[in-house]
ZAMARGU-4260 file (C-alpha; in steps of 0.2 Angstrom, whole numbers, plus 5000, padded with zeros to 4 digits):
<rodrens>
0) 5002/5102/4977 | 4990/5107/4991 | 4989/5096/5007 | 4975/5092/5019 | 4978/5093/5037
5) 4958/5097/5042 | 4952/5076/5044 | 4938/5079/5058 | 4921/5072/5051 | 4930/5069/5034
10) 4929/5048/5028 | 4944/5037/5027 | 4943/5019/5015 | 4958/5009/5021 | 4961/4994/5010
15) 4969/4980/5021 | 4961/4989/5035 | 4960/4975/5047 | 4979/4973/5052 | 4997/4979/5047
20) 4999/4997/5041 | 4982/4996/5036 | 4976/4997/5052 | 4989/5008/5058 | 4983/5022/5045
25) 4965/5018/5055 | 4970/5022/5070 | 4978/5036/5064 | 4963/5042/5055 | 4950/5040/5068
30) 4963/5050/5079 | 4961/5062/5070 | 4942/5062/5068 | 4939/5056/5054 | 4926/5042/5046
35) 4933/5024/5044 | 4928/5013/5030 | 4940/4997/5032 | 4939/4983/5019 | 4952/4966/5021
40) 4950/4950/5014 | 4951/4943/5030 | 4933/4943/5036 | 4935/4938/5054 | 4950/4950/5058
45) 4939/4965/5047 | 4925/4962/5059 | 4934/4964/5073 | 4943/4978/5073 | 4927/4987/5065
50) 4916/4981/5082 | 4933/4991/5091 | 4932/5006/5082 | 4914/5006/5085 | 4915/5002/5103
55) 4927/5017/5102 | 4914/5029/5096 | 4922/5030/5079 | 4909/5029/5064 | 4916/5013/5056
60) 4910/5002/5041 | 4919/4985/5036 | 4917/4978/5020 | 4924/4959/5016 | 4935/4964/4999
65) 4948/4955/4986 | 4956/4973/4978 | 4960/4962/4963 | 4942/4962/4960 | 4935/4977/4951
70) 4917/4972/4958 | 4922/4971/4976 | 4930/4989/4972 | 4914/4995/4966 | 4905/4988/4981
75) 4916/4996/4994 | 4914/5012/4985 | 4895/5011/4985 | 4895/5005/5004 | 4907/5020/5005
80) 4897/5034/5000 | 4880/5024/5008 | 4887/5026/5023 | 4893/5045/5024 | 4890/5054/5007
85) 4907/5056/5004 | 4928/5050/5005 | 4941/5063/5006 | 4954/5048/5009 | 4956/5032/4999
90) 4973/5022/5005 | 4975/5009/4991 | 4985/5000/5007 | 4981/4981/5003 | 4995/4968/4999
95) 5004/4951/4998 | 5020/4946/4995 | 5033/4931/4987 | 5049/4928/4984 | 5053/4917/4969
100) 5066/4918/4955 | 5057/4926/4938 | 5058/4911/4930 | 5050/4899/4945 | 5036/4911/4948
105) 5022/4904/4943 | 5007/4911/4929 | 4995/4910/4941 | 5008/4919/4957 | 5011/4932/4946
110) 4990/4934/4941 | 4989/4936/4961 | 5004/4946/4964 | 4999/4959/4952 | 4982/4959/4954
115) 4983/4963/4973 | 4996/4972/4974 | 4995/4983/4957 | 4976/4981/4950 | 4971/4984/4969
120) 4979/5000/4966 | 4972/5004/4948 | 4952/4996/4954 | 4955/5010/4968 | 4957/5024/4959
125) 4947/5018/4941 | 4932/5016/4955 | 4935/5031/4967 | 4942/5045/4958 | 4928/5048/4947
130) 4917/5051/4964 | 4927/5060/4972 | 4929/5072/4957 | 4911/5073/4955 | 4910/5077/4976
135) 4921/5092/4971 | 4927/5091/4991 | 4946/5090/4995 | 4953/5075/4996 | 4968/5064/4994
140) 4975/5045/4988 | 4987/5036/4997 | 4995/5023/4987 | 5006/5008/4996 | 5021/5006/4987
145) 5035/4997/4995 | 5055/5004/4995 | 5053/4989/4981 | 5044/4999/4971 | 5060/5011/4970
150) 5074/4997/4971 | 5075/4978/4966 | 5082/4962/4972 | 5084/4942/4970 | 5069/4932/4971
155) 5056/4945/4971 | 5052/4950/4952 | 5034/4950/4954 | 5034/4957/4969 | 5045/4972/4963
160) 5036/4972/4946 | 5018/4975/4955 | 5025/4991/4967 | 5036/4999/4952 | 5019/4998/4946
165) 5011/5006/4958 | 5024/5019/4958 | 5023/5025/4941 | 5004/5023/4942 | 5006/5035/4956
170) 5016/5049/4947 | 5005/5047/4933 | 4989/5049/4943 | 4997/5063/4951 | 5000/5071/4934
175) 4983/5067/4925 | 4974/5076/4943 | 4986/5091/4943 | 4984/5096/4924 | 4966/5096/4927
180) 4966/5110/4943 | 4960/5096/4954 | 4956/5096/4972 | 4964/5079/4975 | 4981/5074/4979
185) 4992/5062/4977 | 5006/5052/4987 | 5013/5034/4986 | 5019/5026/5001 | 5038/5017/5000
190) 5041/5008/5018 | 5056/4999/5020 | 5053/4985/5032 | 5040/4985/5044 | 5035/4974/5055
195) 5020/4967/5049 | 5012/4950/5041 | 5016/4952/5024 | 5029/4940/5025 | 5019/4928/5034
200) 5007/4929/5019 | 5022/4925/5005 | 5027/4912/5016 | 5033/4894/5007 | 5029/4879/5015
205) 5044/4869/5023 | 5042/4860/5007 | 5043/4875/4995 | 5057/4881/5007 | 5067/4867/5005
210) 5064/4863/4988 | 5071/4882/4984 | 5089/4884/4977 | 5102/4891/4988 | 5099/4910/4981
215) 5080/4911/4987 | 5082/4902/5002 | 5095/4914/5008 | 5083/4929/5001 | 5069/4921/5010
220) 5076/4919/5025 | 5084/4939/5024 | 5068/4945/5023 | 5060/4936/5036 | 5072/4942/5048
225) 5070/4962/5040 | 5051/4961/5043 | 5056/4956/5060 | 5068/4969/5062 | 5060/4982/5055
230) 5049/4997/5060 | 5033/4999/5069 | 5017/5001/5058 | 5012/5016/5069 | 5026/5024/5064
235) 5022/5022/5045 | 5004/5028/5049 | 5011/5045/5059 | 5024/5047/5044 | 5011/5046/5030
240) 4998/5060/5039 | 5013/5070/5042 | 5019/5069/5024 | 5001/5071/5017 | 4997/5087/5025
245) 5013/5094/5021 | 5004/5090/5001 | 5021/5077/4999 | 5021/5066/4986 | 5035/5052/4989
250) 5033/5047/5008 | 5052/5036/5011 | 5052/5030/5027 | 5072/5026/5029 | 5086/5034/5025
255) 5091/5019/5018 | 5080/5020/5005 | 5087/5038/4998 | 5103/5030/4998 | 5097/5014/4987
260) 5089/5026/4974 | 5104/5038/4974 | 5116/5023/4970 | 5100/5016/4955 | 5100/5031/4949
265) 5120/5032/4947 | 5119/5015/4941 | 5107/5019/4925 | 5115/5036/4922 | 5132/5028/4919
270) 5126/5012/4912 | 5131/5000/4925 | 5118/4984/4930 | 5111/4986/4944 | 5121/4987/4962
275) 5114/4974/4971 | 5112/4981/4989 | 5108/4972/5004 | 5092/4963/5011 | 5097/4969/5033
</rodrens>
């Protein structure tokens, strides 16, 4: 796979771009020179990091957008290329989380789960690919997983069903692109934990919390104090770029996470269910 380590004047769209590792890939971004089009659905926060890039001297655009719609999608790209002709970077970033047991998890959490988190993904690439292709410049797609995309756990079937997704969207994606000589590559992001909101946003109420069995609570409360725990979103940001113009596919962020996929690996090979492995 080539890589692409030359971002001065080329264009960045960041979903989830207003906070998190969203906003980390930004800062990254202009850093490095490049063209900012953020998009959140949070419309207040958007606006004001895009009036901080700006006061920055970084060429920004912010556009208000739900990724599980495919017509917010298609206005982000058109605002996208409006703007600055071109994107040589889409980072499919934006996403939500829940825990809930699979059978709790509700038709409509799971409509909202995967539709951020997965068709956000797919929206991305159905509406920016094509573009890009035709724009015949280098360029790459950054594609948020999750280590949950790799390993599972309690309480968080839709939440591990929506970034396995994404990781085999990815891999296929990188396959469709390749087998067809073009100049855009591929990778999908795996954090681990990482101190952002995303926990915040699953949230239960105190209700919800309390009305939980023993299982999820515990798994709830685990993940809480992870995300607390866990690594700085600049540090996700500096690890992507690094891992993207070194042309890298998988981008792990702990060591951790190599570990968990050995021991899945080992378990499917010899037939054993899965080990469960811990939350901290």
């Amino acid at each position: 796979m080539s890589s692409m380590n030359d971002l001065r004047e080329k264009v960045a769209v960041i979903t989830g771009g207003a906070d998190g590792i969203g906003l980390a890939l930004a800062r990254r971004a202009a850093a490095g020179g490049m063209k900012l089009v953020l998009a959140d659905i949070n419309e207040e926060a958007l606006a004001l990091v895009v009036r901080d890039f700006q006061a920055q001297g970084v060429a920004t655009i912010g556009e208000p957008v739900d990724v599980s719609k495919f017509s917010d999608i298609t206005r982000l790209a058109d605002a996208a290329w409006n703007a600055f002709g071109a994107v040589h970077l889409l980072a499919n970033n934006a996403g939500i989380g829940l825990a809930k047991s699979a059978w709790e998890t509700t038709p409509a959490e799971w409509e909202r789960m995967l539709g951020v988190n997965l068709y956000g993904v797919i929206h991305g690439v159905r509406e920016f690919v094509p573009r890009m292709l035709a724009g015949g410049e280098q360029g790459w797609i950054l594609n948020t997983a999750s280590a949950a995309g790799l390993l599972t756990g309690p309480a968080l079937a839709a939440y591990n069903v929506g970034k396995f997704g994404v990781v085999a969207f990815s891999e296929c994606l990188h396959h469709d692109l390749r087998l067809r000589g073009a100049k855009i590559g591929v990778s999908v992001l795996c954090p681990a934990w990482v101190r952002t909101k995303i926990a915040d946003a699953g949230r239960s109420s105190a209700a919800e919390f309390a009305a939980a069995d023993p299982v999820t609570r515990q798994t709830m409360a685990a993940i809480q104090q992870a995300v607390a725990g866990g690594i700085p979103p600049e540090e996700v940001a500096e690890t992507s770029f690094a891992a993207i113009g070194r042309g890298e596919f998988y981008i792990l962020t702990h060591q951790r996470t190599h570990l968990g996929v050995r021991q899945r690996m080992d378990d499917i090979l010899s037939n054993r269910p899965p080990t469960l492995l811990p939350i901290i």
